[in-house]
N, C-alpha and C positions, 0 to 999 in steps of 0.2 A: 692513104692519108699522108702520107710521106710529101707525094706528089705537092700535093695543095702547100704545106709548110714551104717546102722550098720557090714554091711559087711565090708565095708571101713573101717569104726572106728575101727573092729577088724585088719584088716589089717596094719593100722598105729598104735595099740597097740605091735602086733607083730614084728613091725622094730622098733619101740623104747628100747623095750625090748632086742631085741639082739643089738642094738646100745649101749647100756648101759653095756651089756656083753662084747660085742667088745673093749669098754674101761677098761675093769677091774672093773667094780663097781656092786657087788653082790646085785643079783635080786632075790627076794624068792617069791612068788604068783604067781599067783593072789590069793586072797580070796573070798570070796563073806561077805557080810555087811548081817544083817537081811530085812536092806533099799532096798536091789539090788545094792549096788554100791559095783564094787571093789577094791580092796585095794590089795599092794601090800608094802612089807617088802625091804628099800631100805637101805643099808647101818642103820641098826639099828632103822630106822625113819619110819613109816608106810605112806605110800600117797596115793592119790585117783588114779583112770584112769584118769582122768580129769587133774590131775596136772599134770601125767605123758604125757599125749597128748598134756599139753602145754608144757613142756620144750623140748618136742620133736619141736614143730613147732617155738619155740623162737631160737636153738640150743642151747641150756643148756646143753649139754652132755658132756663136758668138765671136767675134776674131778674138779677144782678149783669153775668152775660156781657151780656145783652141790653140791658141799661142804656150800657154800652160800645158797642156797636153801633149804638144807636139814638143814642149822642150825636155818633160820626164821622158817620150820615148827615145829622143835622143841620146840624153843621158845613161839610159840600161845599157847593161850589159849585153852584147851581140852573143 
């Protein structure tokens, strides 16, 4: 069962990704972390899978949402 999740997960990485392209808002990765996680170069801001799989399930893909989002990750703490 394992299997099939992460096959999924990759699959809803995949339509985010070009939902993000679809909008116009440049997408460079993935990467891979030392950790295993990966990371992806959004508009100048680095973010997890994690956070891009949730603003895909929130719909945050709006440039204005994502502008907001991408300036609190900014702002955190490294």
């Amino acid at each position: 069962m394992r299997i099939l999740g992460f096959r999924n997960q990759r699959k809803d990485l995949r339509t985010a990704l070009q939902s993000m392209r679809n909008h116009g808002i440049f997408v460079n990765g993935p990467y891979r972390r030392r950790t295993g996680t990966f990371v992806f170069s959004v508009s100048s801001c680095v973010i997890t899978e994690d956070e891009l799989l949730r603003l895909q399930r929130e719909g945050k893909f709006e440039a204005k949402d994502l502008q907001e989002i991408l300036t609190e990750i900014r702002n955190r703490p490294a």
